[in-house]
C-alpha positions as CSV (number, residue, x, y, z in Angstrom):
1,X,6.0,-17.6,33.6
2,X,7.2,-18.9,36.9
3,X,11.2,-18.1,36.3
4,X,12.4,-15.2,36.6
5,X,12.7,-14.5,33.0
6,X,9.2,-15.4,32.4
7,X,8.0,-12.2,34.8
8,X,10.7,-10.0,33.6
9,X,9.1,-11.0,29.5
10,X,5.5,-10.3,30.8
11,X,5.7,-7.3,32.8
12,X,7.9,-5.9,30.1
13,X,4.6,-6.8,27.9
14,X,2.1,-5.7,29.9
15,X,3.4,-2.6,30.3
16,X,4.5,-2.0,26.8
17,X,0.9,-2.9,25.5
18,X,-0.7,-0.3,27.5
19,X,1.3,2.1,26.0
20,X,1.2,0.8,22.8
21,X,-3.4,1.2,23.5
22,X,-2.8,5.0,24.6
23,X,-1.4,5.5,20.7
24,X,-3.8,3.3,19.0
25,X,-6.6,5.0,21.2
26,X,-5.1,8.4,20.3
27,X,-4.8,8.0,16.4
28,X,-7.8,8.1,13.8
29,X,-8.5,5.1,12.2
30,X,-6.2,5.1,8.9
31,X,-4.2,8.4,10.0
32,X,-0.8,6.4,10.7
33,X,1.8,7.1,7.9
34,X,0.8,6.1,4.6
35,X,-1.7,3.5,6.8
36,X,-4.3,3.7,3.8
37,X,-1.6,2.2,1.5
38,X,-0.7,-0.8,4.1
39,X,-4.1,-1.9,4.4
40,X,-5.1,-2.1,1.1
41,X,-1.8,-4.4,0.9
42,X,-2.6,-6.4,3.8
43,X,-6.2,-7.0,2.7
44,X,-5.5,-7.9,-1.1
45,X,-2.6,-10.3,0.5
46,X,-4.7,-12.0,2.3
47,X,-7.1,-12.9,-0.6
48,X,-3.7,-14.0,-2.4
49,X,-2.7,-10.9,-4.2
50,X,0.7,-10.3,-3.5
51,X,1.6,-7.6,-6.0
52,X,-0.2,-5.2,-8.0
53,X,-2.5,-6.0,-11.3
54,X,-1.1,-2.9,-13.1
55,X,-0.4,0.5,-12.9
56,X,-3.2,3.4,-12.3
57,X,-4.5,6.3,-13.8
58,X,-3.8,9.2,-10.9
59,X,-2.1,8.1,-8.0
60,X,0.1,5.6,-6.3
61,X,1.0,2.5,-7.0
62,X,-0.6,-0.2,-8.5
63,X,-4.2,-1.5,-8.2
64,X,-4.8,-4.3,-5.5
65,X,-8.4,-5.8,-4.9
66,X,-9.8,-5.9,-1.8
67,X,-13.1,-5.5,0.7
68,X,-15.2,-3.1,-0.6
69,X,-16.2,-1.6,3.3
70,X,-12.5,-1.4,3.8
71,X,-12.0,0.6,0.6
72,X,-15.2,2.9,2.1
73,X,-13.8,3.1,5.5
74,X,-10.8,4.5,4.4
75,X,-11.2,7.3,1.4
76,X,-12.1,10.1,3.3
77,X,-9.0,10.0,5.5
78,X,-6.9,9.0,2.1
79,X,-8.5,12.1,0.5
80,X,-7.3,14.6,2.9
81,X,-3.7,14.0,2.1
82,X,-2.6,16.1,-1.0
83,X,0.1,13.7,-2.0
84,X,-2.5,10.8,-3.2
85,X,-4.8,10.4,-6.2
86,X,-8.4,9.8,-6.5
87,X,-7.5,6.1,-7.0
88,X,-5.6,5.5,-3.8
89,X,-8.8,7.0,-2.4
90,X,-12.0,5.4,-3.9
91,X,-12.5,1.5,-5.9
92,X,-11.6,2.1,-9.6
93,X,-13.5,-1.2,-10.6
94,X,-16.3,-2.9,-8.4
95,X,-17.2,-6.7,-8.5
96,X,-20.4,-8.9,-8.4
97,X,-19.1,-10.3,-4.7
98,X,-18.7,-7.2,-3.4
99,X,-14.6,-6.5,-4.0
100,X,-13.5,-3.6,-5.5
101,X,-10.1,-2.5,-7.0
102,X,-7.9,0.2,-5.5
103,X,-4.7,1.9,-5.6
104,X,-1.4,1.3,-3.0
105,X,1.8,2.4,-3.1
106,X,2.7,-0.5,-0.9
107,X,1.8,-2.7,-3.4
108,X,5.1,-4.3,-3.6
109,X,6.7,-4.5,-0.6
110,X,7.4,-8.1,0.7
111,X,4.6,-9.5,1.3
112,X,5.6,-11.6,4.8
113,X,3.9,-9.2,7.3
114,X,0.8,-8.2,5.2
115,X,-0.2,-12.0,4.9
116,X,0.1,-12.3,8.8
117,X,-2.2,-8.8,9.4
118,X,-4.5,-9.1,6.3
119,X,-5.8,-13.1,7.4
120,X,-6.0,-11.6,11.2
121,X,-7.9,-9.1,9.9
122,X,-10.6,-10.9,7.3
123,X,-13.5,-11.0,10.1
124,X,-13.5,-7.6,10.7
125,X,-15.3,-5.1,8.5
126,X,-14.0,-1.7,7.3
127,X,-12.5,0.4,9.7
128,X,-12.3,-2.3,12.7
129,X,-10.3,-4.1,9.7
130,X,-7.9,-0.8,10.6
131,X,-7.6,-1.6,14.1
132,X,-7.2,-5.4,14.4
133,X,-3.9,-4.8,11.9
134,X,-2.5,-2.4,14.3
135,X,-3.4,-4.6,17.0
136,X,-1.6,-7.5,14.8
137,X,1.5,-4.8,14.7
138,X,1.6,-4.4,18.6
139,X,1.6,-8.0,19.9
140,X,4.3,-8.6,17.4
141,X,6.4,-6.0,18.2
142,X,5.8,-6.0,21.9
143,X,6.8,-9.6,22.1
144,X,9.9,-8.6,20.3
145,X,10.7,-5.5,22.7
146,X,10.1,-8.2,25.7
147,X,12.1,-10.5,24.5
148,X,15.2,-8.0,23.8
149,X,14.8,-7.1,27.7
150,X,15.1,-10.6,28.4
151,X,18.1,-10.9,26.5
152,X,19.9,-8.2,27.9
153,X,19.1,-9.0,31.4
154,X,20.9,-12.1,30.8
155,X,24.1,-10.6,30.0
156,X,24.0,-7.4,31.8
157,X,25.3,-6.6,35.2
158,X,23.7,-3.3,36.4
159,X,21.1,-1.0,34.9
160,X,22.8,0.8,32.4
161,X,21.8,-1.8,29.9
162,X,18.3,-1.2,31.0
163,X,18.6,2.9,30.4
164,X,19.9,2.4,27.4
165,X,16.7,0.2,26.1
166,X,14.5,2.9,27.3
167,X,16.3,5.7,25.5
168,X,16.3,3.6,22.5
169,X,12.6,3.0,22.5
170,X,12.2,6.6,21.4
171,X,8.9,7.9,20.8
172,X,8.5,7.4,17.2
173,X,9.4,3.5,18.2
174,X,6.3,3.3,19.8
175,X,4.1,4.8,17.8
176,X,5.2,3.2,14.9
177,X,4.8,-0.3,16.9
178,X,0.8,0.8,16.8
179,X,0.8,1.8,12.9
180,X,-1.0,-0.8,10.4
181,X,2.5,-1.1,8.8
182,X,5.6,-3.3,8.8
183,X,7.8,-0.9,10.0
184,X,7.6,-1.4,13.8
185,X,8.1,-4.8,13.7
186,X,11.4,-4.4,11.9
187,X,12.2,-2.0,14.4
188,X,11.9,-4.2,16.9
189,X,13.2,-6.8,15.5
190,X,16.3,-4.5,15.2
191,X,16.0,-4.0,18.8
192,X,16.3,-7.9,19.8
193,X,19.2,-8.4,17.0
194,X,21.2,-5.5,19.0
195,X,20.8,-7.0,22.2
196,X,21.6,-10.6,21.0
197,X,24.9,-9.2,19.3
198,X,25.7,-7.6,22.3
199,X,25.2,-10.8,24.5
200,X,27.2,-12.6,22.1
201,X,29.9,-10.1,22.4
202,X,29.9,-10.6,26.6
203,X,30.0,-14.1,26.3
204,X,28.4,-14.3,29.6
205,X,25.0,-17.3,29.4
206,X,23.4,-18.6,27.3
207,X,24.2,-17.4,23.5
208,X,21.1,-15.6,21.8
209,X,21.7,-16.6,18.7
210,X,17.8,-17.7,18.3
211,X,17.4,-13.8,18.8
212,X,19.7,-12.8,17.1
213,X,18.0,-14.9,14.1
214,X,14.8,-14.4,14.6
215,X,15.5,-9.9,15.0
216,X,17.6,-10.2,11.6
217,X,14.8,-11.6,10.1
218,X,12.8,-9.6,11.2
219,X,14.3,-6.6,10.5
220,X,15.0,-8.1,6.8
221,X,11.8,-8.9,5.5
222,X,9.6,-5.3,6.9
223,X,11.8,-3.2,4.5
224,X,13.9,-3.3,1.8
225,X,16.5,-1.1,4.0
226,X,17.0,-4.2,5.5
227,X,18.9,-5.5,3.4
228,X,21.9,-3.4,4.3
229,X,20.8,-3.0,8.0
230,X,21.5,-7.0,8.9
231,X,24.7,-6.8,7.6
232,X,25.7,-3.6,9.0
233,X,24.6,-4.2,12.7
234,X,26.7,-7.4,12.4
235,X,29.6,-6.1,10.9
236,X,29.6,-2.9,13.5
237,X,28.7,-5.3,16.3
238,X,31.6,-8.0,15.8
239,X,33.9,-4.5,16.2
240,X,33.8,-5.0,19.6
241,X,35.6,-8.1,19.8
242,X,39.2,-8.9,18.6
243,X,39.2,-11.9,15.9
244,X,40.5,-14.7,18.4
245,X,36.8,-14.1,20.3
246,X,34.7,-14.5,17.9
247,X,36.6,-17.9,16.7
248,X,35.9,-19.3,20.0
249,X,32.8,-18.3,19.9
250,X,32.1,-19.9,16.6
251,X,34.0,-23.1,17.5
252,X,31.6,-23.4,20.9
253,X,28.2,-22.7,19.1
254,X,28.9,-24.2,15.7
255,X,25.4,-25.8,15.3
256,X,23.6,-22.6,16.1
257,X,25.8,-20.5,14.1
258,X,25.5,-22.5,11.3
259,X,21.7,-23.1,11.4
260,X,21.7,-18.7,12.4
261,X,23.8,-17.9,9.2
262,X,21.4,-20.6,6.8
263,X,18.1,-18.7,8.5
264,X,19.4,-15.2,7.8
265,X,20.9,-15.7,4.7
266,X,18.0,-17.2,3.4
267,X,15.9,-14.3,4.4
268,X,18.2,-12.1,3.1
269,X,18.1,-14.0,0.0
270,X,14.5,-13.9,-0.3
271,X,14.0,-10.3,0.6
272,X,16.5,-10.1,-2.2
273,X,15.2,-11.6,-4.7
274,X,11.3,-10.1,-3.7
275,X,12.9,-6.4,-4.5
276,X,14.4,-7.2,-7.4
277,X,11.2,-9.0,-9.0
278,X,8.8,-6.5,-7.8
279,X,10.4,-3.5,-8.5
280,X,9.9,-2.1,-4.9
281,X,11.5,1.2,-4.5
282,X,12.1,1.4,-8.1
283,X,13.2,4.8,-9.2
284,X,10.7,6.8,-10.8
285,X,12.0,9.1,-14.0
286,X,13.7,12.1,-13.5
287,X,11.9,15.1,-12.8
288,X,12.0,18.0,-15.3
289,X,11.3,20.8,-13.4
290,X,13.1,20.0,-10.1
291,X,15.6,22.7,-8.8
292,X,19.3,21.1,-8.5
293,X,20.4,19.9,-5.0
294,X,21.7,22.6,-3.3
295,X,24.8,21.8,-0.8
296,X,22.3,23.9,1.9
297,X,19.7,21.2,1.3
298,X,21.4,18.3,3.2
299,X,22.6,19.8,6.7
300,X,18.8,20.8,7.2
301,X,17.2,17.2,5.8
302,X,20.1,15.5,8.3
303,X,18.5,17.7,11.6
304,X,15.1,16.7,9.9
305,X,16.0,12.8,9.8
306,X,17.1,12.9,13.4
307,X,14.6,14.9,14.6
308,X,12.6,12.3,12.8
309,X,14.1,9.5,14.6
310,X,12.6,10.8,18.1
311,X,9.3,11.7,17.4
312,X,6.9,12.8,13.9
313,X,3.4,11.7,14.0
314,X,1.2,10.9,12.6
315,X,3.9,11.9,9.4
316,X,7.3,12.8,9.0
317,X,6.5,16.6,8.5
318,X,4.1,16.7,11.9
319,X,7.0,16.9,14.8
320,X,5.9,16.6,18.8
321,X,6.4,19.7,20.8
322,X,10.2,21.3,21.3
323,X,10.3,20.1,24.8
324,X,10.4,16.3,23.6
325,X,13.5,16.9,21.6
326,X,15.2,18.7,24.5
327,X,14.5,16.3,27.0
328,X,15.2,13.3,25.2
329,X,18.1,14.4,23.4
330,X,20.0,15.5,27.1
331,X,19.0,11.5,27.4
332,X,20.6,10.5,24.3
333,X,23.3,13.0,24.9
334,X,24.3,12.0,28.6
335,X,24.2,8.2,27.5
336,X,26.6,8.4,24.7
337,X,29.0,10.5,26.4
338,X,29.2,8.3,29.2
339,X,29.4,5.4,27.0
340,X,32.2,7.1,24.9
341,X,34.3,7.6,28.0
342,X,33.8,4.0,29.0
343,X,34.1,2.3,26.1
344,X,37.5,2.0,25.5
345,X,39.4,1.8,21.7
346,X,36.8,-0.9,20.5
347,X,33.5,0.8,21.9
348,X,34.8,3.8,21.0
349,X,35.1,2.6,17.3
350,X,31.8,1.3,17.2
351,X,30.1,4.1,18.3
352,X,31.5,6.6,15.5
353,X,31.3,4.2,12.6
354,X,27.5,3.9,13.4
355,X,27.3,7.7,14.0
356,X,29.0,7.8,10.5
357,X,26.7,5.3,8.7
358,X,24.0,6.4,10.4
359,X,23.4,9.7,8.8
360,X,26.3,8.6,5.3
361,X,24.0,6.1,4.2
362,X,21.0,8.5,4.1
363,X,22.8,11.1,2.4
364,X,24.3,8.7,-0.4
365,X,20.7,7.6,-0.8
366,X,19.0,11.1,-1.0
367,X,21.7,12.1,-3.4
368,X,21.7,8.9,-5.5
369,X,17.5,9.5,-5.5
370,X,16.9,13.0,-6.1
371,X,16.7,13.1,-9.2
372,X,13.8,10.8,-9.1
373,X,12.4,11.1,-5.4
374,X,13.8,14.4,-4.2
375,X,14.4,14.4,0.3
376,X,12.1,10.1,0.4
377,X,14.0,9.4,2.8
378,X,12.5,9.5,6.3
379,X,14.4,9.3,9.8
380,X,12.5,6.6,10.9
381,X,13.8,4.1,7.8
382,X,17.4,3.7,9.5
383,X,16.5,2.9,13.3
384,X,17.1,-0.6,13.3
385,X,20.8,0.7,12.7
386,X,20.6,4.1,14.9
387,X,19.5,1.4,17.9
388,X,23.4,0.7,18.3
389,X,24.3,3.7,19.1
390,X,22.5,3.7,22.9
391,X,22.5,-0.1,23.0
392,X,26.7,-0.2,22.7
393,X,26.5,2.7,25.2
394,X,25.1,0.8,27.5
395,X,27.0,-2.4,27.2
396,X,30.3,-0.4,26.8
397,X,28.9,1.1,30.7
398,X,28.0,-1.9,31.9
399,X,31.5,-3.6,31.0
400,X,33.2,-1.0,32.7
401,X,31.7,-1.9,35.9
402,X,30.0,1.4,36.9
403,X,26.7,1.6,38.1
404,X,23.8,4.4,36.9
405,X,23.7,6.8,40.4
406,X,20.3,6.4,41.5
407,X,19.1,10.2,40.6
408,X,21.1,9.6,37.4
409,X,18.9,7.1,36.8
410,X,15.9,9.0,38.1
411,X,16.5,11.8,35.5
412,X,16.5,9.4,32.7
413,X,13.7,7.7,33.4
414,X,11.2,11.0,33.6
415,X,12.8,12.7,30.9
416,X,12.0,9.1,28.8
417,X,8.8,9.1,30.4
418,X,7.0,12.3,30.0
419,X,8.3,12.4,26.8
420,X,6.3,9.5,25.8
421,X,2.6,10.7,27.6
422,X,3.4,14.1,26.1
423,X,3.3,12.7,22.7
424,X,0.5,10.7,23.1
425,X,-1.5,13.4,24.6
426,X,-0.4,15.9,21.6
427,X,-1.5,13.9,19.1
428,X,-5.0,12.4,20.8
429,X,-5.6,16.5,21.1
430,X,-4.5,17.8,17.9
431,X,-6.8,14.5,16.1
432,X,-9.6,15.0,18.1
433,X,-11.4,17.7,15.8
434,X,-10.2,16.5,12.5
435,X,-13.6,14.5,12.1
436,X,-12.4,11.9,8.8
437,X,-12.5,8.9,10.8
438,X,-13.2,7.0,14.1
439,X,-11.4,8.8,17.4
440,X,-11.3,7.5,21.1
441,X,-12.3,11.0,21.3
442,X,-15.6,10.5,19.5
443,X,-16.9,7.7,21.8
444,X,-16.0,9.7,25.2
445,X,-17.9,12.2,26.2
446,X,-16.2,15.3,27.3
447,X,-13.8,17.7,25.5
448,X,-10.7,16.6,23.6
449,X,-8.0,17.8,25.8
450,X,-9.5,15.8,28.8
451,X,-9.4,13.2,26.5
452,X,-5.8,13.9,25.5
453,X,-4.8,13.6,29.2
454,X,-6.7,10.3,30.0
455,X,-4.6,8.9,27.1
456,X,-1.3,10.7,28.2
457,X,-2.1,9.1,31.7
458,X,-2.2,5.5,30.3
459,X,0.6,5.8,28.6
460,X,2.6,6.8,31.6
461,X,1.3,4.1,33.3
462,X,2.3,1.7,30.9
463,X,6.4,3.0,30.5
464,X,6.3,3.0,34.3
465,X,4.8,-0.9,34.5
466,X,7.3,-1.5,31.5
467,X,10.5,0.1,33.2
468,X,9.4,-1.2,36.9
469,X,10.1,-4.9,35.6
470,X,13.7,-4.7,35.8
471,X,15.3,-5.9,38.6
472,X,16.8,-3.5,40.9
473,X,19.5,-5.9,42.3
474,X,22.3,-5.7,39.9
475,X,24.1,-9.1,39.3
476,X,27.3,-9.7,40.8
477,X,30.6,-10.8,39.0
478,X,34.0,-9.3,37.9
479,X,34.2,-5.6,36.5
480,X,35.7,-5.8,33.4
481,X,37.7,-3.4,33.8
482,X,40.0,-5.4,35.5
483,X,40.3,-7.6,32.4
484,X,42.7,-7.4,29.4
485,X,41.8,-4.8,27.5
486,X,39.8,-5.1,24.5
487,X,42.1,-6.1,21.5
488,X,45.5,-6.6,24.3
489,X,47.1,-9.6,24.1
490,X,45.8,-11.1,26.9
491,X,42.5,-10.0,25.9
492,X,41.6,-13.5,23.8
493,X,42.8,-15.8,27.2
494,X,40.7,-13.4,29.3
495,X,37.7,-14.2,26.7
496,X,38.2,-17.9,27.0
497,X,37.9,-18.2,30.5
498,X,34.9,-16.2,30.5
């Protein structure tokens, strides 16, 4: 890693898995959002069982078989939840090797991630089984954020870019890039197909499209709200050009467009055709005895989804103190209006249409469900999309020629970062004493809130090794600003020649 791009790619790693350890450290074996459920998955993939063997008697899902010290290691943390049923929680069926059958709700969600965690995970026994999946989770998606900083160094001029990664990688990003789940990895795999769009639309090096590709897929196959993220982000994201750009564009790159759109389209296809045959998200019936949606019920559930989007851990209903919120929403806040103000028609555009189907899409969903699965739907399922909204801010800046004032900069940066040690340290506290499964806390001697700092202090280190990595001299070239304007008719010659 002798170029440039190289250091920038492992720095950005280093420091991102050191904060990615402070979470795992911090969380209890199992205690990550529905983590139970994703491990049984992972573990019955890996033996080849991708879907259920048929439905239970009380709980979720369908029955999957897997280790019987896995099953162990996790029913008492299951059991504390009051959402799940005695057989999410304990083996319904034991065998002569040792195998037992269990309930998962994640019993059928696409199987491509569970098959990568569950063979990584075969040597290890019960909960360590827990912990080499997460660690599965972190290298993938830490190689994904890393590679989205490389991509947007190549494009971007000054630090705004940079910022805007930063604000983007929100708390409940990180943390879920530590969970024994797909849904960090399609996050950032969300992250690397926003920054390759956004190269694509500068035009300036070499075009991302094997990011692109590779985040799209990524973000395809972790979720079934994939499906209409892919197409969304690059629908939104072609906004930004007129027509006449994107033509060049295609004409330049045909090869790798056309291998690009046969990669993603396949996925897409797949993922398709995997929800369809496995039921996943499949309504359940209507509920009898649920009380009609009231038009109260949705302004509330929206603060909840964005709130959601910041920071909730270990679950959706367990939020980070106030202080987060207010600090990283000033981030978010002062970001977008900046970028609002610089981004012209186009950016401008952009940024309310993904405003709009960041939150419409949700509440479409939640009505169209509730019925069935009254308020599912969690903040945290639409990021790949909600990524946009600080990643065009900070292109739209950085097109615009401007660069962050260094106390700007400063403030954004501490707000960002003490938000994330804060978290971690919350949660390492508030788990410490809850006594269902293995702890950092348990193996350190001394009380939990010392232990809570320890953790908050590695995670600091790690955002600053992570954010250090960037260069601090900004690359030269023309302001765009001094271009065509964005959809002029001098705007497509401008393009060409750049």
């Amino acid at each position: 890693m002798s170029s440039p791009s190289g250091r920038l790619f492992g720095r950005v790693l280093a420091g991102c898995l050191l904060l990615q350890l402070a979470w795992v450290l911090a969380l209890p074996t199992f205690r990550g959002s529905d983590e139970f459920d994703h491990v049984v998955k992972a573990d019955a993939t890996s033996r080849g069982q991708l879907t259920g063997s048929g439905p239970v008697t009380d709980g979720r899902g369908e029955l999957m078989r897997v280790r019987g010290d896995v099953a162990r290691a996790l029913g008492p943390m299951c059991a504390y939840y009051r959402y799940t049923g005695p057989d999410n929680c304990r083996p319904v069926r034991t065998f002569a090797d040792g195998t037992v059958e269990i309930a998962s709700a994640a019993s059928a969600y696409n199987p491509a991630y569970y098959l990568v965690a569950g063979v990584v995970a075969r040597p290890f026994p019960g909960a360590a089984a827990d912990y080499a999946m997460r660690a599965v989770t972190a290298l993938l998606s830490t190689l994904l954020l890393a590679w989205s900083v490389v991509v947007t160094r190549r494009w971007a001029r000054g630090a705004w870019p940079a910022l805007a990664l930063v604000v983007s990688a929100t708390p409940v990003v990180v943390y879920s890039t530590t969970v024994a789940a797909p849904n960090g990895v399609g996050m950032a795999g969300g992250l690397v197909m926003w920054s390759a769009a956004l190269g694509l639309a500068t035009g300036r090096g070499r075009a991302p499209w094997a990011a692109l590709t590779v985040g799209a897929v990524a973000v395809a196959t972790t979720h079934t709200t994939g499906l209409l993220w892919v197409p969304l982000v690059l629908a939104t994201a072609a906004l930004l050009r007129p027509r006449a750009w994107w033509r060049g564009q295609l004409r330049e790159n045909r090869r790798a467009v056309m291998t690009s759109a046969a990669v993603v389209s396949g996925a897409l296809a797949l993922s398709a055709a995997w929800v369809r045959l496995a039921g996943t998200n499949a309504l359940a019936p209507p509920q009898a005895d649920l009380p009609p949606l009231r038009p109260g019920d949705l302004p509330v559930q929206v603060l909840a989804w964005v709130l959601q989007t910041v920071a909730a851990f270990p679950l959706r209903n367990e939020y980070a103190p106030v202080a987060v919120y207010v600090m990283w929403v000033l981030a978010f806040a002062g970001l977008l209006v900046l970028g609002l103000r610089a981004g012209g028609t186009r950016g401008r555009l952009v940024i309310g249409l993904l405003a709009s189907l960041w939150l419409g899409v949700a509440v479409v969903l939640t009505v169209v469900s509730y019925a069935s699965e009254p308020f599912a739907w969690q903040g945290r399922y639409a990021v790949p999309l909600a990524l946009g909204l600080t990643t065009v801010a900070g292109w739209c800046l950085d097109r615009s020629g401007r660069r962050p004032a260094a106390p700007v900069a400063l403030v954004v940066l501490v707000l960002t970062g003490v938000s994330q040690a804060a978290c971690v340290a919350q949660v390492a506290a508030r788990e410490a004493d809850l006594g269902l499964s293995t702890t950092f806390a348990d193996v350190v001697p001394g009380p939990a809130y010392l232990v809570a700092g320890l953790l908050g202090v590695l995670a600091a280190a790690g955002f600053v090794v992570a954010v250090r990595a960037w260069p601090t001299t900004p690359r030269g070239g023309e302001p765009d600003e001094v271009r065509p304007a964005l959809g002029s008719p001098g705007a497509a010659e401008s393009a060409k020649r750049t």
